[in-house]
N, C-alpha and C positions, 0 to 999 in steps of 0.2 A: 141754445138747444142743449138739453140734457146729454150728457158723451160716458159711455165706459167704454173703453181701446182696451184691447185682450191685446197681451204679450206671453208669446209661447218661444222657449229654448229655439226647439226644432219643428219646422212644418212640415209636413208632406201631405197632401189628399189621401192618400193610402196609408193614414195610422189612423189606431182611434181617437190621439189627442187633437190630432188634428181635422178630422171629421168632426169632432164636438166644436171643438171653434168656429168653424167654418158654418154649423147649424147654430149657436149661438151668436153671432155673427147676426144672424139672418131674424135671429127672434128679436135681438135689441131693436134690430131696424123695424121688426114688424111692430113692434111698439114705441115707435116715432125716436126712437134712443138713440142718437146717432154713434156708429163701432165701427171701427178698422181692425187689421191685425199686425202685428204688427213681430218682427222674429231675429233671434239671435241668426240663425239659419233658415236660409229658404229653398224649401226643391223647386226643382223648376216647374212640376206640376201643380204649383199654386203661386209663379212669380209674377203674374198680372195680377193676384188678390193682396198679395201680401208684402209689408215692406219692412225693410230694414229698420230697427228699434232704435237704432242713431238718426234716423230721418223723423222721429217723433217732436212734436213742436208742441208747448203746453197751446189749449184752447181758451179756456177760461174758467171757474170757480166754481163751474157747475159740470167737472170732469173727474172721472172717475179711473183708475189703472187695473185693469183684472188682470193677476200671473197665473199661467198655468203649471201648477209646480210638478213636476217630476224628475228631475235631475237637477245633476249642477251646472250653473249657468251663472256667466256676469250678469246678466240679468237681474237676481236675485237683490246683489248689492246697487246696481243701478239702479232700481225701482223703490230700494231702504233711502233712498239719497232723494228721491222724487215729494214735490210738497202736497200731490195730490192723496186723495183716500186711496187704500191699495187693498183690492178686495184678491184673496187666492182660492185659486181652483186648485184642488189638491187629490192627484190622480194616483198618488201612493209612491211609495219610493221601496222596491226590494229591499226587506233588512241587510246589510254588507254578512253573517255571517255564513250566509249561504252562498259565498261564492271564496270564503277565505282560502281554503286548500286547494279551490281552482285556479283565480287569477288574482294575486296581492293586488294588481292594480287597479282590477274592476271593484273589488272589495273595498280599497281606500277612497274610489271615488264614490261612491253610494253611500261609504259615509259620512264622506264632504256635503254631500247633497241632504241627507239629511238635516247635518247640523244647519248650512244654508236655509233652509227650507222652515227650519225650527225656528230661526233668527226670524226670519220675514214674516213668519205666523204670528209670532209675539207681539209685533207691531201691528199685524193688519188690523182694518177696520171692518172687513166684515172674511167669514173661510167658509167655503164650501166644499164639502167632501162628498162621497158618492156612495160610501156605506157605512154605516155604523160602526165597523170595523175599521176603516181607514181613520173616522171619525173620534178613535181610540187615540190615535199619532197625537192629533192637532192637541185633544187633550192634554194629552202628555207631555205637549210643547208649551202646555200654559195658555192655551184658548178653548173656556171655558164652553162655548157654546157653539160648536161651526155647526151649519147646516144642511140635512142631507137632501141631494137629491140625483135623480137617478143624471147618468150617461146620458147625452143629447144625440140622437140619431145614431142607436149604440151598432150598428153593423150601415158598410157605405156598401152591402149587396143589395141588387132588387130584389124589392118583395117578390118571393117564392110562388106566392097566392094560397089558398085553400087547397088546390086540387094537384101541388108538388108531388110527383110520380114515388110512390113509398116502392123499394125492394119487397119481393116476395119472399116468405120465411127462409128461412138459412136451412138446408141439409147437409148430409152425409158428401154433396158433390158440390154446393156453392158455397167457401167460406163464406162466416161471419165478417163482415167488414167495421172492424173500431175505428173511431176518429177520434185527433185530439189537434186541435190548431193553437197553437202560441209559440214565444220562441224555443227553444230548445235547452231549456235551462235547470241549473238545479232545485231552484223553487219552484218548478214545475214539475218535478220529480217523474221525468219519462223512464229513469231507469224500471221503476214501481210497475210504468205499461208493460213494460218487455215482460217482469217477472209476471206481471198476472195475466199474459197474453202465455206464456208457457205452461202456466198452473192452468190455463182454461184447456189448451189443447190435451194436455195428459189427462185431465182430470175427467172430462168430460168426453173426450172422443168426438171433436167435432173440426173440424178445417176453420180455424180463423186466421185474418191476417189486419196489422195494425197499422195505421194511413200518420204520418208524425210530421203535421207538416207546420212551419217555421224554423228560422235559422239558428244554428247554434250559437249562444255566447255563455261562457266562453267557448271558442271551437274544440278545445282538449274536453270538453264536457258530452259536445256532440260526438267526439270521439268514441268517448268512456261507453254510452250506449251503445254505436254500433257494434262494438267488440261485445259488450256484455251480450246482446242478441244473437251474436256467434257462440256465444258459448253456453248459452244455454238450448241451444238449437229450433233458435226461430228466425233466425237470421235472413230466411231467405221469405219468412212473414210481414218484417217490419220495414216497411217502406216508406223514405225520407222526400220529404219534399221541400225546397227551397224559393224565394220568387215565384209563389202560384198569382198567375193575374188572377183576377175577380171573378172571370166567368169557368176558372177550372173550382177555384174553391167553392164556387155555387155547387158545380157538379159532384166533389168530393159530399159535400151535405147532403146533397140528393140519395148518391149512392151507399150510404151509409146507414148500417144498422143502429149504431149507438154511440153516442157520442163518450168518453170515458177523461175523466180527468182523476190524475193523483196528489193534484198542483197543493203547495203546503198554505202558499201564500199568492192572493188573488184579494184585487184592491175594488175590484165588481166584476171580472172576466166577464168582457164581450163574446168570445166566443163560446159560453154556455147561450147566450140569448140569441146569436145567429143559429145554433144548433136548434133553441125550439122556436124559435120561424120557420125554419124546415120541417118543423115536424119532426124528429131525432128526437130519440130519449135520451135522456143524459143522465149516466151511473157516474157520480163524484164523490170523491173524499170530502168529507164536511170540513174546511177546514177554509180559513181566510173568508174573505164576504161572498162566497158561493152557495151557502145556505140563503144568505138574504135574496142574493141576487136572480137563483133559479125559484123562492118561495113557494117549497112544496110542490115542485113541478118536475123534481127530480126525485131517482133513488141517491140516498146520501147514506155512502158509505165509514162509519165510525173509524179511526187509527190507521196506518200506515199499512197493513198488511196486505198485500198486494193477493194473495188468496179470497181475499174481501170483497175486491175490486172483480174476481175470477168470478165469486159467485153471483154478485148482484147482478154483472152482464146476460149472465145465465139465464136468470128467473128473467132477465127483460124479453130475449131473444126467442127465447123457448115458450113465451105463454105468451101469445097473440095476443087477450083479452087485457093483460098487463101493458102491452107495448103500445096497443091502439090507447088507452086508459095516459099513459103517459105520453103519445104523440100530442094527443088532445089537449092535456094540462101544459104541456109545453107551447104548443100555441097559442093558447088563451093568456098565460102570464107574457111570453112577449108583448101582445094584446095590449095588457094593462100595461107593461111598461112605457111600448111608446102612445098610449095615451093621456099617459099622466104626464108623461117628460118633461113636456116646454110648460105645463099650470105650474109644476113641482119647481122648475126652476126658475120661472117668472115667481113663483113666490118666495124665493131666496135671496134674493135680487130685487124686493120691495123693500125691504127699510133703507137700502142705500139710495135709491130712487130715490123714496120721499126726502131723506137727506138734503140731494140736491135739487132736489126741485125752490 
């Protein structure tokens, strides 16, 4: 029987890499393919699925090794050393420059991971990336053609449905409620929310407050914002959130006017496409595969300047006819995304198939 076994660093059910596996997983099987997972690390909310990557036994001549690359991992080298085909899933790796003045050691590891990541690409026989932009990397590493396709089961919330409770317009007495959900990082650039969450209230005379929720790394970074929202006096606007289970961060989407991202660097960001399943407009910084990933279902805001950010939120909040106009395109392109998903990635995963057949 035909076999690709996925090997991912770190598991957990509650990441997106490991949501995609776990639906991946599922699709090999639904086409008679038989897949394990297999992990340098296992939580324990997926240790009845999943097993230790030292427990892997070869099958036989018609098996295949999928890595999911995102960090650095013995894995990496493990798998350079394996005689089967080594097909990689490649979920982006943050440039290390964006963390250099924060934490020297998160910076020297991302760019171990890279070079790792670069090595194993070289060799693979078949790479799949998830944007055209991450698809830039693999090039750059010397693989001439990896293939795109989207995130598999790119948000592990329940479908919202059609009829998800929208807030009524924002006044003079109900702040504007902004959302941004990832970790808390410099290539997410949360400082950018604070300053265009202050440009918005001065400018415009309206109550908003900013919802910032995953955890800081480095934590001197989550640091760095809190103080900066004190000092520019929004401080008691910008409210951090840490460990949300599933059914509060449903609730944050529901409750939320607009989704806002400043993020520099985003390898397909899941949480633009959880944002238009809900129905949430999404005001972004064009920057990383977040133009491909929201396609024209977003306001995409040009450069860094967070008065940018001020004003797109604006025109979404304040003109009904605009916001309804992008709740709509927002659910429709989620739409297309997860109906495409598993065709788009089942045909990524066709030349190595026929390979072994």
């Amino acid at each position: 029987m035909t076999a690709i076994h996925q090997f991912v660093p770190t598991i957990t059910r509650r990441d997106a890499i490991g949501h995609h596996a776990l639906e991946l997983r599922d699709l090999l099987r639904s086409m008679g393919v038989s897949s394990e997972i297999y992990a340098a690390e296992v939580h324990a909310d997926v240790a009845d699925e999943v097993r230790p990557y030292r427990d892997y036994v070869s099958e036989h001549d018609r098996t295949a090794l999928l890595y999911h690359a995102a960090t650095t991992s013995p894995l990496a080298s493990w798998l350079g050393q394996r005689p089967e085909p080594v097909i990689v899933d490649y979920h982006n790796v943050t440039p290390a420059e964006f963390f250099t003045s924060w934490d020297a050691g998160l910076a020297g590891a991302l760019r171990a991971a890279r070079r790792e990541i670069g090595a194993i690409v070289r060799t693979a026989d078949l790479v799949v990336a998830h944007s055209r932009f991450s698809g830039q990397d693999i090039r750059d590493w010397g693989f001439t053609d990896p293939v795109i396709a989207p995130v598999l089961g790119a948000s592990f919330l329940a479908d919202p449905g059609e009829g998800a409770a929208r807030r009524p317009a924002p006044t003079a007495k109900r702040p504007v409620e902004w959302l941004f959900v990832g970790r808390l990082a410099p290539n997410k650039c949360q400082e950018q929310l604070v300053k265009a969450l202050a440009v918005f209230r001065r400018t415009y005379a309206l109550p908003a407050e900013l919802h910032l929720v995953g955890s800081a790394t480095p934590r001197a970074y989550g640091d760095a914002v809190r103080r900066l929202a004190h000092a520019a006096g929004v401080g008691d606007a910008v409210h951090f959130h840490e460990g949300v289970p599933a059914e509060e961060l449903a609730a944050r989407y529901r409750s939320a006017d607009v989704f806002v991202s400043a993020s520099a660097h985003e390898g397909y960001c899941v949480p633009v496409v959880e944002a238009m399943r809900f129905g949430v407009p999404v005001v972004a910084r064009a920057a990383g595969a977040i133009p491909e990933t929201a396609g024209g279902a977003a306001v995409l805001v040009a450069g860094v300047e967070a008065s940018r950010l001020a004003v797109g939120v604006h025109r979404v909040v304040t003109d009904g006819v605009l916001a309804a106009r992008m709740s709509a395109a927002g659910r429709s392109r989620a739409r297309v995304l997860s109906a495409r998903e598993r065709t788009d990635y089942r045909a990524a995963l066709e030349p190595m198939l026929e390979r072994l057949r």
